[in-house]
Each structure stands twice: as C-alpha cells, then as structure tokens.
TIMI-2910 file (N, C-alpha, C, CB; in pm, 1 decimal, decimal comma, always signed):
<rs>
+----------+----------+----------+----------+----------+----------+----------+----------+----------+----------+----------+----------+------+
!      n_x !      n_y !      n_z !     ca_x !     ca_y !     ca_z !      c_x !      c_y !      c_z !     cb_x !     cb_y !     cb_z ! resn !
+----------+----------+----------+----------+----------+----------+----------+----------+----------+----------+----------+----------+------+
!    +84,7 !   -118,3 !     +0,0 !     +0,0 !     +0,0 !     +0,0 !    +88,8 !   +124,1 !     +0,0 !    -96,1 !     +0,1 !   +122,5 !  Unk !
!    +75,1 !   +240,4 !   -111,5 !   +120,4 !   +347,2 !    -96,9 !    +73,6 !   +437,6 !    -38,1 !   +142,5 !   +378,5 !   -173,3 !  Unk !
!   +147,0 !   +554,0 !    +48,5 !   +112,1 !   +623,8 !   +120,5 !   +131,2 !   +794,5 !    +17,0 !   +195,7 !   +584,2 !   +259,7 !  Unk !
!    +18,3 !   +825,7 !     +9,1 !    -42,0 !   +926,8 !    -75,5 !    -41,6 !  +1093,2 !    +23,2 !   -216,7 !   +859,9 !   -118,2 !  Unk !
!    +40,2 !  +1196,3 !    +19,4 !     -1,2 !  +1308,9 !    +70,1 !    -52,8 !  +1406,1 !    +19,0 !    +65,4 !  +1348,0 !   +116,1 !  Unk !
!   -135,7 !  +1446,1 !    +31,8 !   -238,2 !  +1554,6 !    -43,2 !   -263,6 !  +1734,3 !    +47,4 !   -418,6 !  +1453,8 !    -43,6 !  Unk !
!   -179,1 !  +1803,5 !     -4,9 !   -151,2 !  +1923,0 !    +25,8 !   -290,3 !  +1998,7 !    -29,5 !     -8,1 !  +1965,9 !    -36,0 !  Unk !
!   -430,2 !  +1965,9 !    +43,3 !   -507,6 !  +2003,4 !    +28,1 !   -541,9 !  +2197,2 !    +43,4 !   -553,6 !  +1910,0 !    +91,2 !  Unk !
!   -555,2 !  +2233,7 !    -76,6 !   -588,6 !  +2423,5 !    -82,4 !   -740,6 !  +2388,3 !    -31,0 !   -581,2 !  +2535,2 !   -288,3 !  Unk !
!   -840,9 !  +2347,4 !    +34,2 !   -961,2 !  +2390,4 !    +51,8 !   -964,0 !  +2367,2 !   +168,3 !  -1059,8 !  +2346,0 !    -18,1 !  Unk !
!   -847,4 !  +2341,4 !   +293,0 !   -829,1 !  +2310,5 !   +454,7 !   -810,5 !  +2473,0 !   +465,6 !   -673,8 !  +2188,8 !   +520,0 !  Unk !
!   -905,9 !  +2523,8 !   +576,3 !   -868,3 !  +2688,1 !   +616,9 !   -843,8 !  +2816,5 !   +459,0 !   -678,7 !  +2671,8 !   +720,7 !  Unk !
!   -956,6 !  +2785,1 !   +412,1 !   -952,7 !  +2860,7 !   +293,5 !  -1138,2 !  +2882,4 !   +237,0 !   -840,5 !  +2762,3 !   +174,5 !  Unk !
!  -1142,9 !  +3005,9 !   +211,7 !  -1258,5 !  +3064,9 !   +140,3 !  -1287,4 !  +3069,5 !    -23,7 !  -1254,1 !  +3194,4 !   +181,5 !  Unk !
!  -1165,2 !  +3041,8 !    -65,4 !  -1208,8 !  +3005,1 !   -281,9 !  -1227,0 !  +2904,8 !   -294,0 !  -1099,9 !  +3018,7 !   -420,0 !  Unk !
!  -1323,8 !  +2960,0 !   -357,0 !  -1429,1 !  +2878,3 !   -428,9 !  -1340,2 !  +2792,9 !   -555,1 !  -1561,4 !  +2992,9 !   -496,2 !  Unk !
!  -1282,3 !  +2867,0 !   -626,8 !  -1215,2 !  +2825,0 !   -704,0 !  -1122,1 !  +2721,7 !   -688,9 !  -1177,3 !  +2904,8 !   -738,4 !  Unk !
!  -1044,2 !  +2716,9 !   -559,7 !   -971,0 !  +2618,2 !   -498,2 !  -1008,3 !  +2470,8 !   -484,8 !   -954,4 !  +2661,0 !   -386,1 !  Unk !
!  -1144,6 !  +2504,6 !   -404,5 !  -1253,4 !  +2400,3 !   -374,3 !  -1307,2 !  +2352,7 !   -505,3 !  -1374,2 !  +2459,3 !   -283,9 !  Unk !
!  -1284,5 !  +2398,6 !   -573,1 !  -1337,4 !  +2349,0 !   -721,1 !  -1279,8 !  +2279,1 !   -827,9 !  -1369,2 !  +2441,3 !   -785,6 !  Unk !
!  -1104,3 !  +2305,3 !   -784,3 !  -1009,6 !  +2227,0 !   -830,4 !   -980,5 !  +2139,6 !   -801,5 !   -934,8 !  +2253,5 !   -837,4 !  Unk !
!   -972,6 !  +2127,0 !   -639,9 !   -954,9 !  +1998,4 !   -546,6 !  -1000,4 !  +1918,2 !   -556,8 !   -971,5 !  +1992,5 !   -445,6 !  Unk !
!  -1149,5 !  +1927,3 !   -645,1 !  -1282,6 !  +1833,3 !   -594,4 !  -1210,5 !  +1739,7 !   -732,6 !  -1500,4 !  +1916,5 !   -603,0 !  Unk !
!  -1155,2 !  +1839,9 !   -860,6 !  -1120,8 !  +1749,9 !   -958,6 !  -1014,1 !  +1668,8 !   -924,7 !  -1094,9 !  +1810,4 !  -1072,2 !  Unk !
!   -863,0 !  +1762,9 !   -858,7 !   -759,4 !  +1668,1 !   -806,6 !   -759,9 !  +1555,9 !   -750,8 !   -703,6 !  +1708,8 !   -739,1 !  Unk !
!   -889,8 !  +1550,4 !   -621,6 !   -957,5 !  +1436,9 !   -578,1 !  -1013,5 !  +1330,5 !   -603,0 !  -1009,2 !  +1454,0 !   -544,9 !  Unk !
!  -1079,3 !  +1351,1 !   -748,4 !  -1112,0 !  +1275,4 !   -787,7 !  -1018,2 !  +1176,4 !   -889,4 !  -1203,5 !  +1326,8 !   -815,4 !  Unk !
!   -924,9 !  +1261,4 !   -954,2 !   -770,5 !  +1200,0 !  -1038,0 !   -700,2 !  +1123,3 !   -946,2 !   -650,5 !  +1323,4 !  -1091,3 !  Unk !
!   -702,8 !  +1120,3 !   -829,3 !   -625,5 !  +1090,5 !   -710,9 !   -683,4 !   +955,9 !   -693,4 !   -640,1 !  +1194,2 !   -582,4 !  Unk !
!   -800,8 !   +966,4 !   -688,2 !   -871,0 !   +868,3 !   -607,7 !   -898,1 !   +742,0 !   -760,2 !  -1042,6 !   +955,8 !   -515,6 !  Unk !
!   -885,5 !   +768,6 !   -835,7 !   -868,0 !   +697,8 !   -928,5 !   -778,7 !   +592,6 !   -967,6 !   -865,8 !   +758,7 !   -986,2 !  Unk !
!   -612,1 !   +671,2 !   -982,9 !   -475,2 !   +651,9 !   -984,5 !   -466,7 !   +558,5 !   -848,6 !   -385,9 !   +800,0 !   -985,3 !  Unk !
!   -515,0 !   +625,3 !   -748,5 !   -439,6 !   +509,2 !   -616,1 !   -595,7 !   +490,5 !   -522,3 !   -263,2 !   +615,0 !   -477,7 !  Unk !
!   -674,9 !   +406,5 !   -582,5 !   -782,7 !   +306,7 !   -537,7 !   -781,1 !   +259,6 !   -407,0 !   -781,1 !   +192,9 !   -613,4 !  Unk !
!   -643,6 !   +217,8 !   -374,2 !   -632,8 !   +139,2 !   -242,9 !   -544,7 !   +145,8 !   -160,4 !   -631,4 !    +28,8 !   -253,8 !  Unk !
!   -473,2 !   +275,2 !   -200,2 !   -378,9 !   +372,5 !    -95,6 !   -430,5 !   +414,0 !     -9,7 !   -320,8 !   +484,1 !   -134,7 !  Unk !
!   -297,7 !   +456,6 !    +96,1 !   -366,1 !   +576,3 !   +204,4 !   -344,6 !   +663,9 !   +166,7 !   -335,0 !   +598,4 !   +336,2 !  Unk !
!   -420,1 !   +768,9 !   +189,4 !   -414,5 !   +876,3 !   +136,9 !   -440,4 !   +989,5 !   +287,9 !   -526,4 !   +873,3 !     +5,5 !  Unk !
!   -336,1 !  +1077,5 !   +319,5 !   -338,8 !  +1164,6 !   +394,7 !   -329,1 !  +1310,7 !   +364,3 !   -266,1 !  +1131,4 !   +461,0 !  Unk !
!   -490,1 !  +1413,7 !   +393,1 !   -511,5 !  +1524,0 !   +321,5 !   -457,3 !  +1641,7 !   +448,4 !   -683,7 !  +1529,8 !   +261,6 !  Unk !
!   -309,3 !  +1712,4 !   +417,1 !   -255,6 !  +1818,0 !   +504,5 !   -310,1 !  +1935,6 !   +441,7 !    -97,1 !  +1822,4 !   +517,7 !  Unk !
!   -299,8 !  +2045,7 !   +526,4 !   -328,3 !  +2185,9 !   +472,3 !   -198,2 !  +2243,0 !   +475,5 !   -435,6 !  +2275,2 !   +555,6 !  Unk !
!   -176,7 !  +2342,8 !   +341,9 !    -97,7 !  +2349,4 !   +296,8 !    -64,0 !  +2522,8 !   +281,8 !   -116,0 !  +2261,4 !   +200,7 !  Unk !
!   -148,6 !  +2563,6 !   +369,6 !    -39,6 !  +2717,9 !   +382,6 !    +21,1 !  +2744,4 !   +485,2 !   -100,6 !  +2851,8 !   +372,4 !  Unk !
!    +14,6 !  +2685,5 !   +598,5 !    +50,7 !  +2705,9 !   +684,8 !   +199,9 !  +2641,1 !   +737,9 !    -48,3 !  +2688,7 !   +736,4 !  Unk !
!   +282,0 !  +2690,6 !   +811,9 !   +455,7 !  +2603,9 !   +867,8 !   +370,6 !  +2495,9 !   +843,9 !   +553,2 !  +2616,6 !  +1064,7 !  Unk !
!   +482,9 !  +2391,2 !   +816,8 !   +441,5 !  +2207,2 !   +876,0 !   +516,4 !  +2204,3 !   +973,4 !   +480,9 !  +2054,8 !   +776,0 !  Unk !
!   +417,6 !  +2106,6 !  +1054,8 !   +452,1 !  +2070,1 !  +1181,4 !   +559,8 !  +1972,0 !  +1193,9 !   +343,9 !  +2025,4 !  +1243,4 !  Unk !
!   +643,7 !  +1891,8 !  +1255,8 !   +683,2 !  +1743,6 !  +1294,5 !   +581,1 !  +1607,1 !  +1204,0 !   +651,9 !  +1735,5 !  +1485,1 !  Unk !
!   +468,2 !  +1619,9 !  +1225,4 !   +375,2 !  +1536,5 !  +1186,6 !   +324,2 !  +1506,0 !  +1046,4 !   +288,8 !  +1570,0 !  +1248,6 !  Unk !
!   +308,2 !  +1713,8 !  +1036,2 !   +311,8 !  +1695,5 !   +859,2 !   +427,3 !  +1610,3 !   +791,1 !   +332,0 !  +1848,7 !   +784,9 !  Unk !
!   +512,7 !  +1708,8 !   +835,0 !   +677,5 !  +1646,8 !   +773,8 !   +684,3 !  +1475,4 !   +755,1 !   +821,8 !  +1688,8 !   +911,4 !  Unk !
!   +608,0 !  +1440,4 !   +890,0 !   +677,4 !  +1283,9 !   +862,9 !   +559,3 !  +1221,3 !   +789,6 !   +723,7 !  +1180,7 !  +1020,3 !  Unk !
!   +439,9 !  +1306,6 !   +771,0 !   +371,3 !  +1221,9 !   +624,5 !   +478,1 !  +1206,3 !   +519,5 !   +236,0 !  +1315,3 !   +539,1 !  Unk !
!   +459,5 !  +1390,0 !   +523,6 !   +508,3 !  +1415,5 !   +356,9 !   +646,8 !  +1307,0 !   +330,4 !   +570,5 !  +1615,6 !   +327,8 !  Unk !
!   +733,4 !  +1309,8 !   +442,7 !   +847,4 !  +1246,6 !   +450,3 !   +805,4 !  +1082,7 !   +359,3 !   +894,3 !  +1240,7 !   +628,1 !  Unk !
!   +730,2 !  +1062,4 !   +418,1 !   +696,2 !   +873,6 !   +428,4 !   +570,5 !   +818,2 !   +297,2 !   +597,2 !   +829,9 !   +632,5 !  Unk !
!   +558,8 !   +945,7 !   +252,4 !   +485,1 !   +904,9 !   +157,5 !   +580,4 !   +898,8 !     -4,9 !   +356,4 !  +1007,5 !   +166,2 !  Unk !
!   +493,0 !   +841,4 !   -106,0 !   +517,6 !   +778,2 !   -215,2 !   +515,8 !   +927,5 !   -284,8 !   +412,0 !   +650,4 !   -260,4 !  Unk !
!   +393,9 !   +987,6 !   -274,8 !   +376,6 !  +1065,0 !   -378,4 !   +322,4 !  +1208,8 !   -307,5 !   +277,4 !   +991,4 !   -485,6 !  Unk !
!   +354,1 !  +1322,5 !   -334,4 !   +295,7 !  +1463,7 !   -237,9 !   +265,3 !  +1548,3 !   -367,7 !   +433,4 !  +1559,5 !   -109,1 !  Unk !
!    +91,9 !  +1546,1 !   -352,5 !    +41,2 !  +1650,8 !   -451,3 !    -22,1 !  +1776,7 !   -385,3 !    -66,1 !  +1586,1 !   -544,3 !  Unk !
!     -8,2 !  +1854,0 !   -485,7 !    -62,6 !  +1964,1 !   -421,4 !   -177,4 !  +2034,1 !   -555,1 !    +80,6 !  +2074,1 !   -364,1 !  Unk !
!   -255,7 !  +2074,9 !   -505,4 !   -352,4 !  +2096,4 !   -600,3 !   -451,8 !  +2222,1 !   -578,4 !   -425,7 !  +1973,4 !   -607,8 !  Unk !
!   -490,6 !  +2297,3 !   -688,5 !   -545,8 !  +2461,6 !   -720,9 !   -513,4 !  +2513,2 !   -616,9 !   -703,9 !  +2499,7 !   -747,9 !  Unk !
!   -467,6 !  +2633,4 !   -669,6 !   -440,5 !  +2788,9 !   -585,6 !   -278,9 !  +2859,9 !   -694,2 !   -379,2 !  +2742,6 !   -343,9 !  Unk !
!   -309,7 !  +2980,0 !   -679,1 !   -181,0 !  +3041,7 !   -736,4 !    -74,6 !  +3042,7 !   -640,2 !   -200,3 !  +3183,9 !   -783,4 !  Unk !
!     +1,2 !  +2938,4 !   -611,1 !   +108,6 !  +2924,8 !   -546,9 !   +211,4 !  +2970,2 !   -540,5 !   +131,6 !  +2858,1 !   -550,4 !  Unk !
!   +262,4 !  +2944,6 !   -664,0 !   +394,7 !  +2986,2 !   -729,6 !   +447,4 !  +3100,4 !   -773,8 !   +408,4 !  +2934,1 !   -818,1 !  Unk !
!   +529,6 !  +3137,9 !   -765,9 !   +546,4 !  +3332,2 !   -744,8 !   +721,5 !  +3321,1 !   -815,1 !   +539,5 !  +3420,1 !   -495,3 !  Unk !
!   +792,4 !  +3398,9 !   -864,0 !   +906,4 !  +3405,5 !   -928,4 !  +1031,4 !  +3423,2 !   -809,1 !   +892,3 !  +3525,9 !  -1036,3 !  Unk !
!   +972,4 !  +3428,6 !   -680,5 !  +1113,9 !  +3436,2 !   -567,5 !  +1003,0 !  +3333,4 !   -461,6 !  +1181,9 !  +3656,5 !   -480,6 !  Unk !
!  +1044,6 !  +3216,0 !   -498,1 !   +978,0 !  +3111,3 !   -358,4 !  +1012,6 !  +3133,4 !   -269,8 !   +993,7 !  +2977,3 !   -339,5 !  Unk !
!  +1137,4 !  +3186,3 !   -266,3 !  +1252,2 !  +3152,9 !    -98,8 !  +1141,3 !  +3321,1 !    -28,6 !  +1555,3 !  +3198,1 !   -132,6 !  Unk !
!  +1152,7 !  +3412,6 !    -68,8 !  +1159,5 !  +3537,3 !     -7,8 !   +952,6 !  +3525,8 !    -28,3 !  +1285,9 !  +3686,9 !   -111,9 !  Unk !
!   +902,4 !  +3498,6 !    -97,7 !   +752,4 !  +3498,7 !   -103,7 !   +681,7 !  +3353,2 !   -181,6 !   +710,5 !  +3642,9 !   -192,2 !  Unk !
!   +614,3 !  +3285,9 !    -31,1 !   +583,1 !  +3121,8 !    -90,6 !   +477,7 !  +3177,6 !    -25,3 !   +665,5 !  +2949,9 !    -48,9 !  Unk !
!   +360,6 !  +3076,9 !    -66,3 !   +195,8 !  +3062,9 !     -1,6 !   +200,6 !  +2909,8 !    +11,0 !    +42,9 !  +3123,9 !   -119,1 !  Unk !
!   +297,9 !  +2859,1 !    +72,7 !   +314,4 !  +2729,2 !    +54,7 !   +402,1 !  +2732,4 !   +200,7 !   +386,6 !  +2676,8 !   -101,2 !  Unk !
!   +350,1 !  +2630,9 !   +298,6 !   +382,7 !  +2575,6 !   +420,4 !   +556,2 !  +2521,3 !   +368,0 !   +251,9 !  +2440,4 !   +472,3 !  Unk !
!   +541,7 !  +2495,4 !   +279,8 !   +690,8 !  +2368,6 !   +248,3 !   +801,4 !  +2508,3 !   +244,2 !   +687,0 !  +2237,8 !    +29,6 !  Unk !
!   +935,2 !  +2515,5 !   +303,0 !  +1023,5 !  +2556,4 !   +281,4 !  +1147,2 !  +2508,7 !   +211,6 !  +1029,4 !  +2585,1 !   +361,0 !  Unk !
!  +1249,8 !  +2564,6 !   +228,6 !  +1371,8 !  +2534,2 !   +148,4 !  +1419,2 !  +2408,4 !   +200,5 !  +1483,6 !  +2644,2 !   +155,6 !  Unk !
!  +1450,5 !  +2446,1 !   +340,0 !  +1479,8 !  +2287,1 !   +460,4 !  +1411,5 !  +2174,0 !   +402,5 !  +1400,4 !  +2296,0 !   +642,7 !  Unk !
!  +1294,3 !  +2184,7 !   +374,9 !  +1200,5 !  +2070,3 !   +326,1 !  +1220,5 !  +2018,7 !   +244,1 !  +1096,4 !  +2083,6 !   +301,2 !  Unk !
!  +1284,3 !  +2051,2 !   +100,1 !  +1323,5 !  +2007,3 !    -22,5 !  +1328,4 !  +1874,0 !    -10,2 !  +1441,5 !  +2060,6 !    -69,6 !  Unk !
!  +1396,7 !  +1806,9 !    +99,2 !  +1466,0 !  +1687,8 !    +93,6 !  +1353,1 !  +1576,3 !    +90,5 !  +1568,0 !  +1675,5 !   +215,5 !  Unk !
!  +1229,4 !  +1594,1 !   +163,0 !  +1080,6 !  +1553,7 !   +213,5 !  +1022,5 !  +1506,8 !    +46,4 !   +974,4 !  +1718,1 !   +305,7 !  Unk !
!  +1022,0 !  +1649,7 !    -20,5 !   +986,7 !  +1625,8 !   -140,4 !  +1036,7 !  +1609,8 !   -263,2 !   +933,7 !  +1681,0 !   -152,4 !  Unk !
!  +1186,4 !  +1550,1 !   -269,6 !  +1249,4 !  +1586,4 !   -379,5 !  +1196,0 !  +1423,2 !   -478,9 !  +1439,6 !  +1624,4 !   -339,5 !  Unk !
!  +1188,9 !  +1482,7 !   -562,9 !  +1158,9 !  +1362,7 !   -697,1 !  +1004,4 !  +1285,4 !   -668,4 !  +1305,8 !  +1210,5 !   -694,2 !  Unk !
!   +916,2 !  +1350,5 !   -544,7 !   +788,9 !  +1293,7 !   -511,7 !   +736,1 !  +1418,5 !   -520,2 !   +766,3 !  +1210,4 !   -378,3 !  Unk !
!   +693,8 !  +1596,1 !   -537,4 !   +583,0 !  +1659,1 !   -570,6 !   +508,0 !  +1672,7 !   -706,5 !   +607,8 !  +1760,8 !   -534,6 !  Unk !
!   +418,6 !  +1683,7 !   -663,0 !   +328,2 !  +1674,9 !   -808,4 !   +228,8 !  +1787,6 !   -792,8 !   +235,8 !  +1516,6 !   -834,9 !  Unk !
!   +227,2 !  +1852,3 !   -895,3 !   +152,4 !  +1967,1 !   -877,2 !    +53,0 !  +2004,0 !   -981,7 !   +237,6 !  +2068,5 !   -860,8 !  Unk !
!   -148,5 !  +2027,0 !   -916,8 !   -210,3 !  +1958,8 !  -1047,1 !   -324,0 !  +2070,2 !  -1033,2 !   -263,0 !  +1768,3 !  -1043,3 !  Unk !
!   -337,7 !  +2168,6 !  -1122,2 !   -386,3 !  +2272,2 !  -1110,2 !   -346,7 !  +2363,0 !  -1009,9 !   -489,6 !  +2250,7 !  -1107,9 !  Unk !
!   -253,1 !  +2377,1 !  -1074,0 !   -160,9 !  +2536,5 !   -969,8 !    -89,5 !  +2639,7 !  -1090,3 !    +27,4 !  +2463,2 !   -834,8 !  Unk !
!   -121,4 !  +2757,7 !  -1032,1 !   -102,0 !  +2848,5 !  -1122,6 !    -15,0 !  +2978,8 !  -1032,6 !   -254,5 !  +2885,7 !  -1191,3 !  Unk !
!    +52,3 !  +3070,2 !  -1112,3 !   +135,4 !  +3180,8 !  -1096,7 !    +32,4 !  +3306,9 !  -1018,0 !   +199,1 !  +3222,9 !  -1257,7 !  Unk !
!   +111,3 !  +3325,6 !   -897,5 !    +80,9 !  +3432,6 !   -840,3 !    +22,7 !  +3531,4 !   -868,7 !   +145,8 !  +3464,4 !   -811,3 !  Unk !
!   +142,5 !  +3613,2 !   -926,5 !   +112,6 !  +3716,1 !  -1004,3 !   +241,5 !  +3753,6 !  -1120,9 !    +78,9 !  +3833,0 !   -901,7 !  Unk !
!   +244,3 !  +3841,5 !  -1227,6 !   +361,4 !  +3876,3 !  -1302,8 !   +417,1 !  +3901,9 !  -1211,3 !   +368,1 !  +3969,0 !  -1401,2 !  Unk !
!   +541,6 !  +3867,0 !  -1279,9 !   +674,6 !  +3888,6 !  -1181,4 !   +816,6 !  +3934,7 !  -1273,1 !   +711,3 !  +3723,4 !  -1093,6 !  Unk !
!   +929,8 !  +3934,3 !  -1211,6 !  +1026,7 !  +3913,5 !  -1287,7 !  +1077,4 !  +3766,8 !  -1308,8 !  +1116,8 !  +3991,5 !  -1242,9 !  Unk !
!  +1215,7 !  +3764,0 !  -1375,7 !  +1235,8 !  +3626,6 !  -1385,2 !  +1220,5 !  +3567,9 !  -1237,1 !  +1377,3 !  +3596,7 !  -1451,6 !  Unk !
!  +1219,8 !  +3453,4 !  -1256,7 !  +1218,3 !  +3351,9 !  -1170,6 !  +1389,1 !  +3310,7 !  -1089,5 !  +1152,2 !  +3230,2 !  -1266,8 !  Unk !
!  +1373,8 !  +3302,0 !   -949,2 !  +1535,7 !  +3272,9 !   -920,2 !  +1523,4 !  +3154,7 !   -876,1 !  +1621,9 !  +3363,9 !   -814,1 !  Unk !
+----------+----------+----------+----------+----------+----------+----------+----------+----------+----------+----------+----------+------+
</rs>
C-alpha cells in the first residue's frame, strides 16, 4: 500500500475556485491510487513534525489549485513547504492545477 499526501488548498480557505479544483484533483487521485492511504494536510501554513513525517513517508505529495507559485519562492511562498524541506519532497511533488501568483520578474 502506498502512502499518498495531499496538500489540500480547501483546509482553512474561502475560494471557491480552490474548492473546485480539489474536488477534480480528488477525484484523479482517487482513481490513480484506489487502495492507498491517502493523507489530506493543509498546505499554507509552517508544517509541523507530523506533517513532515507524512510528507516524509509518503510515495507521492500533490498539491492541487491555488496560485502558489510566485518568481522568488525563498523570499515569497503561499506554501507551508520551505527550502529545509526540499529533501521531504524531492523527486515525489506533483503539482495539479496550480497556477502563478502574479507577473513577476524572472524567476530565481
């Protein structure tokens, strides 16, 4: 059994739009891994110890709708995961309806 983490945007959140993406991510999810566990964190906030050792221990960490991504992650993220964290998620995030902040300059 794979262990599935789901960086849920509709935990402590008011868009609609979010909630509307999720419901699709959720359902792609639940498709792909039938008979996984699947553990749904919220995802703007620090991670705790607990988050970490999902995200740590799982197979696969998706994260799904919201404009996340911004052209300086380190100095402006809407995303709980930091730099330290990389290691949690390296070669396991998946990211499935997420879109750009706002214009920016290049990206660092």
């Amino acid at each position: 059994m794979k262990i599935i983490s789901v960086l849920d945007t509709t935990i402590c959140d008011y868009n609609l739009g979010n909630q509307i993406i999720m419901e699709a991510v959720n359902k792609v999810i639940k498709e792909l891994f039938p008979n996984d566990f699947i553990i749904r964190l919220q995802y703007a906030e620090r991670f705790g110890r607990q988050s970490l050792k999902y995200i740590k221990n799982s197979h696969y960490t998706f994260v799904g709708g919201t404009n996340l991504l911004s052209s300086h992650m380190i100095i402006y993220s809407q995303i709980g995961l930091k730099l330290r964290h990389l290691p949690y998620v390296k070669n396991k995030l998946i990211l499935i309806g997420v879109g750009w902040w706002q214009y920016q300059s290049k990206p660092d």
